[in-house]
TIMI-2910 file (N, C-alpha, C, CB; in pm, 1 decimal, decimal comma, always signed):
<rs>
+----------+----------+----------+----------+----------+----------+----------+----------+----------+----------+----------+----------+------+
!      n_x !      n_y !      n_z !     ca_x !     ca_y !     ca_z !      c_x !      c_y !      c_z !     cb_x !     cb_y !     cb_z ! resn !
+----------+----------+----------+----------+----------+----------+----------+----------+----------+----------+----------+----------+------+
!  -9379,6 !   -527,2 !  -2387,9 !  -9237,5 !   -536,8 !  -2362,0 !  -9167,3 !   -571,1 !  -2492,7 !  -9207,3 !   -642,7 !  -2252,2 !  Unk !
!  -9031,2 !   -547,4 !  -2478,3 !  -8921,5 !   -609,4 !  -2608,5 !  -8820,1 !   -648,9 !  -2577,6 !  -8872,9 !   -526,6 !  -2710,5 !  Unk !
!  -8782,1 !   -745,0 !  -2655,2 !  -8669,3 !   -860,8 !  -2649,6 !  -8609,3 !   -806,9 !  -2804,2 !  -8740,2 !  -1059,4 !  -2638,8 !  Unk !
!  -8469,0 !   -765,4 !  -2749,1 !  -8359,7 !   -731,6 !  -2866,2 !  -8251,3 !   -843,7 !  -2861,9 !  -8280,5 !   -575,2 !  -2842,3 !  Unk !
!  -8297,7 !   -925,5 !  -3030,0 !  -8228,0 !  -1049,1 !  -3040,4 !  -8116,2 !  -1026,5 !  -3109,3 !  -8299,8 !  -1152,7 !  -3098,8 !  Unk !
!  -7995,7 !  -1130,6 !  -3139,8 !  -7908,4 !  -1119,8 !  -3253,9 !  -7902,0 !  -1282,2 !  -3246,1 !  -7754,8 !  -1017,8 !  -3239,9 !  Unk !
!  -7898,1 !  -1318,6 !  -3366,3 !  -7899,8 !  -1465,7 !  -3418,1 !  -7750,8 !  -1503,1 !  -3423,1 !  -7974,4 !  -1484,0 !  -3573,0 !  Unk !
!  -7705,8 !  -1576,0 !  -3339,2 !  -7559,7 !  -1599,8 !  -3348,5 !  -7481,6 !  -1656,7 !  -3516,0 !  -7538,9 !  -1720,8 !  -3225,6 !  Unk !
!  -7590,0 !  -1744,0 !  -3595,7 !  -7587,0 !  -1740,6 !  -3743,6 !  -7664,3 !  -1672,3 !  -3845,4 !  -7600,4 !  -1844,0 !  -3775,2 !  Unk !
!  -7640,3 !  -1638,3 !  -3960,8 !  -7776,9 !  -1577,1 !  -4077,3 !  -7773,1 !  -1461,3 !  -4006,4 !  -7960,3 !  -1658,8 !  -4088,2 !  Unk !
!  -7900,3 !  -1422,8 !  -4136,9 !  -7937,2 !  -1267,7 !  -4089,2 !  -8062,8 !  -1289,8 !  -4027,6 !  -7951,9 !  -1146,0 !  -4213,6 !  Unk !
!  -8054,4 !  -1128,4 !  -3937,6 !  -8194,4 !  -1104,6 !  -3879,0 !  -8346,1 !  -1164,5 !  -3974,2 !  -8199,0 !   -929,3 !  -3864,1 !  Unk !
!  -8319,7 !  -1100,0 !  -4077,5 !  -8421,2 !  -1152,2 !  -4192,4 !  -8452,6 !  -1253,7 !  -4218,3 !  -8401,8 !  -1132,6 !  -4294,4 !  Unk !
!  -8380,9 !  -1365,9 !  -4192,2 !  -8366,0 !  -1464,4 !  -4238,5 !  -8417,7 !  -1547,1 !  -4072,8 !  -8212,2 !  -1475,2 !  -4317,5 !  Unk !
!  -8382,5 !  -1489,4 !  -3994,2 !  -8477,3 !  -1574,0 !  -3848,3 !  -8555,9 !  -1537,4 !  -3780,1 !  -8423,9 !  -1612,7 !  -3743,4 !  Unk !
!  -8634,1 !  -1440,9 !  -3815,4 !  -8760,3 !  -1368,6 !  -3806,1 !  -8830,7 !  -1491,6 !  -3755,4 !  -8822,1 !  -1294,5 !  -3948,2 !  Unk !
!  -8898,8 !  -1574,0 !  -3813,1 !  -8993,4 !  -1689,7 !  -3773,9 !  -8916,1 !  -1744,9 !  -3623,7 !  -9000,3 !  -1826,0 !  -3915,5 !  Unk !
!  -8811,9 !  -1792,1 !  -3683,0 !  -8706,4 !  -1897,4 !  -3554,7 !  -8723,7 !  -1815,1 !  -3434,6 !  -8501,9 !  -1915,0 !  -3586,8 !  Unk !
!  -8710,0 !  -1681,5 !  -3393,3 !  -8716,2 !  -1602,0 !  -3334,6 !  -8870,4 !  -1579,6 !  -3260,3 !  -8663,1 !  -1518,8 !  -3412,0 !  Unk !
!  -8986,3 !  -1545,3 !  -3362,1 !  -9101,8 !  -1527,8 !  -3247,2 !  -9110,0 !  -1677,9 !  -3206,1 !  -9267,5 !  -1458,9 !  -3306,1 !  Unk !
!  -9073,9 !  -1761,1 !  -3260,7 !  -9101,5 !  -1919,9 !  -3211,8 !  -9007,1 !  -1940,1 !  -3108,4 !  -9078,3 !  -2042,8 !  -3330,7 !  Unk !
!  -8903,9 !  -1880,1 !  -3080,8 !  -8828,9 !  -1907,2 !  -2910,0 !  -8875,1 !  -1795,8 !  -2848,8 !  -8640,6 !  -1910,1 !  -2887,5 !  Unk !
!  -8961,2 !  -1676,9 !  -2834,9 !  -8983,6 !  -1609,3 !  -2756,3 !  -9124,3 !  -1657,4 !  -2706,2 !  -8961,9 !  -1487,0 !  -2800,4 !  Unk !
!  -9190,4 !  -1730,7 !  -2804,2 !  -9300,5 !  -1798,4 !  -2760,6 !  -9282,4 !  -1884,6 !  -2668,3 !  -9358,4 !  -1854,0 !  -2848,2 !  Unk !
!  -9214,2 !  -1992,1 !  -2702,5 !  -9219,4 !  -2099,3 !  -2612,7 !  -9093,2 !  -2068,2 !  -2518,3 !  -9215,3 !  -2245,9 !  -2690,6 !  Unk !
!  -9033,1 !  -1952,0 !  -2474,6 !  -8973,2 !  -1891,9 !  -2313,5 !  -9092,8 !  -1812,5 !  -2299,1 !  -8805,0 !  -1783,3 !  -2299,3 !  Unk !
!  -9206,7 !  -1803,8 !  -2332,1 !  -9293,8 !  -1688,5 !  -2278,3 !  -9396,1 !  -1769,8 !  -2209,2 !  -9359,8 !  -1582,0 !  -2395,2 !  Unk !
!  -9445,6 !  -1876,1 !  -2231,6 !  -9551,8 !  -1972,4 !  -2257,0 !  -9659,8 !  -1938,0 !  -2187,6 !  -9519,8 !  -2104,7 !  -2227,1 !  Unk !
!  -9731,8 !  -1912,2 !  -2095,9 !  -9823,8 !  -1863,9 !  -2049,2 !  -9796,8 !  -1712,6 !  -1998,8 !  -9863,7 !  -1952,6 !  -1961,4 !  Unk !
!  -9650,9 !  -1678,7 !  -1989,7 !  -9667,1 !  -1576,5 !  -1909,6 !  -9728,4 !  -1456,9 !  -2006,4 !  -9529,8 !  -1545,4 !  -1836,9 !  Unk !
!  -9710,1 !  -1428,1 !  -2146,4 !  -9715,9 !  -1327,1 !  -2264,6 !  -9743,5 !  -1397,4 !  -2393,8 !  -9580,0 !  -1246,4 !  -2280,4 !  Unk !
!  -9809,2 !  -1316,7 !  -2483,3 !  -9806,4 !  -1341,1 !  -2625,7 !  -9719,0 !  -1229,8 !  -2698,7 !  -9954,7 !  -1343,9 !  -2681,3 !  Unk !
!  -9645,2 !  -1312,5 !  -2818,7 !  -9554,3 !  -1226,9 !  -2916,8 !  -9680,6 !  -1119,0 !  -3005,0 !  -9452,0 !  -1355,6 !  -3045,1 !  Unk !
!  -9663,9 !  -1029,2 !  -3006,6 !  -9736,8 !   -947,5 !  -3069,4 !  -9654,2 !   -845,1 !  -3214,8 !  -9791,0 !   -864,5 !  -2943,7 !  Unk !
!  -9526,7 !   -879,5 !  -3240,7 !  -9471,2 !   -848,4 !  -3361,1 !  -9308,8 !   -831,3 !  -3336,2 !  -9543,9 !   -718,0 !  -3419,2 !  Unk !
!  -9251,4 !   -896,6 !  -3444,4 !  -9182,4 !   -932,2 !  -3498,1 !  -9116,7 !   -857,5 !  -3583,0 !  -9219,8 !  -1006,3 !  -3526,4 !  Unk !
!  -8957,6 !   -776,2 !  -3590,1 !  -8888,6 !   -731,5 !  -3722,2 !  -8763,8 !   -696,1 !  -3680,2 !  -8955,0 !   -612,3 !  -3801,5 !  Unk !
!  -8697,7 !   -703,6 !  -3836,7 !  -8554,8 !   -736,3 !  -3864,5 !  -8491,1 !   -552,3 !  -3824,7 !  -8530,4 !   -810,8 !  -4067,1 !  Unk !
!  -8397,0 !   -521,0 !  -3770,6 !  -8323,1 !   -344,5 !  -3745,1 !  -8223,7 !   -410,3 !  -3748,1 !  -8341,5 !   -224,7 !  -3598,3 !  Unk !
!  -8123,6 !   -392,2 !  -3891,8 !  -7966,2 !   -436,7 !  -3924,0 !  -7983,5 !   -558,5 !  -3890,7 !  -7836,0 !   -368,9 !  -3844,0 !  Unk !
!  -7875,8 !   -607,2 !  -3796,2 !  -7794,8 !   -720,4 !  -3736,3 !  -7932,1 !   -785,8 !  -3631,2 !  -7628,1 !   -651,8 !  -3637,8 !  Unk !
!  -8006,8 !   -694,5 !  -3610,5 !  -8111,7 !   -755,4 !  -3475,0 !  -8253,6 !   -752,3 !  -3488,2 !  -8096,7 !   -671,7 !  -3338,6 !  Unk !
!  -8261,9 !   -869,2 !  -3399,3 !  -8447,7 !   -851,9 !  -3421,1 !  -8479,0 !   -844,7 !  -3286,3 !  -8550,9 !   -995,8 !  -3501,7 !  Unk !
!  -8589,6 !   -773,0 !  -3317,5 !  -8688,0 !   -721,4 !  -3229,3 !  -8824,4 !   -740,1 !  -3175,9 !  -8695,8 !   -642,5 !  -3259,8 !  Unk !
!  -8836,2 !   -883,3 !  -3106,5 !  -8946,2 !   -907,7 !  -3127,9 !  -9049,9 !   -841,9 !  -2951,3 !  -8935,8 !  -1083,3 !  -3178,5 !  Unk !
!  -9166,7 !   -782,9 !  -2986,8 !  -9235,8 !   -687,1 !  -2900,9 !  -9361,0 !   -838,4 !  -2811,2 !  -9333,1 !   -524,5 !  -3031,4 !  Unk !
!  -9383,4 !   -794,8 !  -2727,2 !  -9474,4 !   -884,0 !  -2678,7 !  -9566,3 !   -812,6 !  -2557,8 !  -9393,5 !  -1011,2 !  -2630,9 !  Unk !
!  -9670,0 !   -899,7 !  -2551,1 !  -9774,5 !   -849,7 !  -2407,4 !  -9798,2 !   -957,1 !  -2319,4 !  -9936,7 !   -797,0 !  -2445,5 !  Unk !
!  -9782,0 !   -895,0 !  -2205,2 !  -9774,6 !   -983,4 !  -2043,2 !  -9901,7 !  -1032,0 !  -2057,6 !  -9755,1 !   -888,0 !  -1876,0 !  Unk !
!  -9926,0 !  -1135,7 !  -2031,7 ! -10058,5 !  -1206,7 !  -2005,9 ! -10119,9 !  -1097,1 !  -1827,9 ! -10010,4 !  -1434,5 !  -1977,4 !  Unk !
! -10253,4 !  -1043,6 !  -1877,4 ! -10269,5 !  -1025,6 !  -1763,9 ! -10333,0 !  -1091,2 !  -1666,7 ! -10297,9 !   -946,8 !  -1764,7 !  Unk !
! -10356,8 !  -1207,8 !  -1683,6 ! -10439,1 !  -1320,0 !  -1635,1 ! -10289,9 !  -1379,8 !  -1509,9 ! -10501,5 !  -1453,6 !  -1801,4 !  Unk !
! -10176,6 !  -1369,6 !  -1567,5 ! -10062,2 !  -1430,1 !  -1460,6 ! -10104,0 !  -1328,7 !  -1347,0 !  -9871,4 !  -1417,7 !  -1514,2 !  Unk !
! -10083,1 !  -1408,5 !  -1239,7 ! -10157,4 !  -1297,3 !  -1120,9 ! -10020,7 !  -1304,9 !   -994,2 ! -10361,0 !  -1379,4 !  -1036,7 !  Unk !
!  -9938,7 !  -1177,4 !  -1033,2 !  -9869,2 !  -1105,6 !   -965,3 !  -9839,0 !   -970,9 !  -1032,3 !  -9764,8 !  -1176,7 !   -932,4 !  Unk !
!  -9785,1 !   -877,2 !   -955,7 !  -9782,3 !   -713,6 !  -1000,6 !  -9734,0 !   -738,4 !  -1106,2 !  -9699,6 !   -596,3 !   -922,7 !  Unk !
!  -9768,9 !   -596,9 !  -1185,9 !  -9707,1 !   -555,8 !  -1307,0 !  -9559,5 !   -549,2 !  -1264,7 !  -9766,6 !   -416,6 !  -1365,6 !  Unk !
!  -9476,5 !   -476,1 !  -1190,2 !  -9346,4 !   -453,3 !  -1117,2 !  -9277,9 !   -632,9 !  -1127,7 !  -9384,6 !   -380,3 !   -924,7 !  Unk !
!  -9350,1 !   -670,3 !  -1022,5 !  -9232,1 !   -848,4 !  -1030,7 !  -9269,9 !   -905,5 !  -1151,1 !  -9266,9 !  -1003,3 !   -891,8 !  Unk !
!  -9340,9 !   -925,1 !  -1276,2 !  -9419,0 !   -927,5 !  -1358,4 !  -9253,4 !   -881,9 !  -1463,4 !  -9576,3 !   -826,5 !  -1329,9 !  Unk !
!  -9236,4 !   -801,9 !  -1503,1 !  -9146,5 !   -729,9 !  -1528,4 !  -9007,2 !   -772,1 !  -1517,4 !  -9169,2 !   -639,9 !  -1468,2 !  Unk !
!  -8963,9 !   -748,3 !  -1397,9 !  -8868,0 !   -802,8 !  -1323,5 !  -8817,9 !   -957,6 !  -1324,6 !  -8908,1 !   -772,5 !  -1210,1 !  Unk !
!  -8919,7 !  -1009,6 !  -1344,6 !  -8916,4 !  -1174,0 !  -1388,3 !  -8863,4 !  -1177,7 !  -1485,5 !  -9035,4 !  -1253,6 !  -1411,3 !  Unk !
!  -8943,2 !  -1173,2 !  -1589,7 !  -8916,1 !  -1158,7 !  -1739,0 !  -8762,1 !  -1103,9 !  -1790,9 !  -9027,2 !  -1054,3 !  -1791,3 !  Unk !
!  -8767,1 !  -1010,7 !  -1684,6 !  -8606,5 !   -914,8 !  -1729,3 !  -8484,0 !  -1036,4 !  -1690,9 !  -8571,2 !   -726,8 !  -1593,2 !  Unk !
!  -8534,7 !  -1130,9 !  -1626,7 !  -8409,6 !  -1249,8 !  -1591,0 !  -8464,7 !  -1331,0 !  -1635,0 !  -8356,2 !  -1294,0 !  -1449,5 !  Unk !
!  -8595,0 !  -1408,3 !  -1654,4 !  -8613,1 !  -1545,3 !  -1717,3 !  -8584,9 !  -1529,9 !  -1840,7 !  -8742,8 !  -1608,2 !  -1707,1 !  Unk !
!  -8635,4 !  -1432,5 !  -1967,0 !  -8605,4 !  -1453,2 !  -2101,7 !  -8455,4 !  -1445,2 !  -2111,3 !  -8677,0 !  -1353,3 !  -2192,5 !  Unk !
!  -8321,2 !  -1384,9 !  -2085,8 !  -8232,2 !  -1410,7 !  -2087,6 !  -8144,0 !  -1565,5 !  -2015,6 !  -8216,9 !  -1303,4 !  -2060,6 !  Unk !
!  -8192,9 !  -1619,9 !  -1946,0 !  -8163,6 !  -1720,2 !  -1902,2 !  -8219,0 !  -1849,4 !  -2005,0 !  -8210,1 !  -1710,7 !  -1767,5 !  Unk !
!  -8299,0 !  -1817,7 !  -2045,4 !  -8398,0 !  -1943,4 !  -2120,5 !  -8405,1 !  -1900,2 !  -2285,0 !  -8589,8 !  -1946,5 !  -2044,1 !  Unk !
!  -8343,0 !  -1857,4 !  -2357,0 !  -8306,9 !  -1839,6 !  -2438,9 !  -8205,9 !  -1939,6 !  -2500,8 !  -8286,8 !  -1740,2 !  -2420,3 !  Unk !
!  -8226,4 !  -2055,0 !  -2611,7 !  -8145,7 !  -2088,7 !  -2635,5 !  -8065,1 !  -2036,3 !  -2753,5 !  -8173,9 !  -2180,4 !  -2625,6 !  Unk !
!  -7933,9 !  -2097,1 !  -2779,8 !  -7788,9 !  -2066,6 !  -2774,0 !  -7765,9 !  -1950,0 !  -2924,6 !  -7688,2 !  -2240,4 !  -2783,6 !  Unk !
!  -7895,1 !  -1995,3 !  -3032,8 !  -7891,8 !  -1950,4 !  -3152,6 !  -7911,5 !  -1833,3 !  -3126,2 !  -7967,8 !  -2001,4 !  -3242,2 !  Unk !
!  -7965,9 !  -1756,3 !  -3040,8 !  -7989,7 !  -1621,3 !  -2987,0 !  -7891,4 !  -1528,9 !  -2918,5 !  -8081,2 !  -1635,0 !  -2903,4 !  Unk !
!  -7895,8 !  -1439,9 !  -2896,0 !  -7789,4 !  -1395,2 !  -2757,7 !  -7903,8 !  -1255,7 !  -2783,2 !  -7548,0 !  -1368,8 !  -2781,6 !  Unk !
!  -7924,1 !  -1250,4 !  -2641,1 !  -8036,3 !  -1161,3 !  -2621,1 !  -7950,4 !  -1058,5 !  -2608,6 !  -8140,9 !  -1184,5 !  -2504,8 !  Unk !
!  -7971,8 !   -934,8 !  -2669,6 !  -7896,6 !   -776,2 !  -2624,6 !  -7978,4 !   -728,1 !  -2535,5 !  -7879,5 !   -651,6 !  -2743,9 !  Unk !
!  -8145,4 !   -741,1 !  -2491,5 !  -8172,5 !   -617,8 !  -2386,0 !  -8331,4 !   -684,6 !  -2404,6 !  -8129,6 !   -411,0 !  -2440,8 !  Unk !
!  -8378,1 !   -680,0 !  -2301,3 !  -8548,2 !   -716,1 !  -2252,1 !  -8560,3 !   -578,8 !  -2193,3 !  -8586,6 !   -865,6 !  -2117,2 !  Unk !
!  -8664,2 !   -508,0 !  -2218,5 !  -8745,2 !   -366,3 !  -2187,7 !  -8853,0 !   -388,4 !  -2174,0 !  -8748,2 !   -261,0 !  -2277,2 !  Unk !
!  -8931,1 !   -292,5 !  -2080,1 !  -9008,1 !   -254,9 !  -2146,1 !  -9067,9 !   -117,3 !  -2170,4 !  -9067,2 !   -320,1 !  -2121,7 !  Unk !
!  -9194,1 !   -117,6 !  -2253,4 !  -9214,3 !    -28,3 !  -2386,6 !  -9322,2 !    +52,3 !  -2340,9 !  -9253,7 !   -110,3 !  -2533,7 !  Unk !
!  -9249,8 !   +204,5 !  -2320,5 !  -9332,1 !   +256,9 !  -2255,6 !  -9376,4 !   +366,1 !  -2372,1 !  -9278,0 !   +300,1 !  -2117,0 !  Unk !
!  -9499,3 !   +412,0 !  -2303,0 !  -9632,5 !   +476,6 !  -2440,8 !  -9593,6 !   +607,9 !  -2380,3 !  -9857,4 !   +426,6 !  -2435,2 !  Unk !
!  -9658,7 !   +701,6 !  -2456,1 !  -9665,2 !   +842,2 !  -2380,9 !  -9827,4 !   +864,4 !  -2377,9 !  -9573,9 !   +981,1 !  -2472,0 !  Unk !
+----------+----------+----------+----------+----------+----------+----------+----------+----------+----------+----------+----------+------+
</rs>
């Protein structure tokens, strides 16, 4: 999945770290951050669902699409939680 951040201060570049470190600890058991980077004004940090949390992939998803925006604190303003589909 991905979480499209914008740092309400500084540049993207510049909160790269600050950034996988609040997606970590709003993720905490449910996913691990798996990479991190600056596009203009926003960062983008990508992550994987723990598959050990034991409910569907679907509410799994669906969770996430409302908890990381809710639990995000203030230095952030989340633009969009997806997720990242392969071909």
């Amino acid at each position: 999945m991905r979480v499209v951040l914008e740092p309400v201060s500084g540049t993207a570049k510049d909160n790269l770290e600050r950034a996988r470190l609040e997606i970590e600890r709003v993720l905490a058991f449910r996913g691990s951050v798996t990479g991190v980077k600056a596009e203009g004004k926003r960062i983008i940090v990508e992550f994987e669902i723990n598959p050990k949390w034991d409910l569907p992939m679907a509410e799994k998803v669906s969770y996430l699409e409302e908890w990381i925006p809710a639990k995000v604190k203030v230095v952030f303003k989340v633009v969009s939680v997806s997720r990242i589909c392969s071909s």
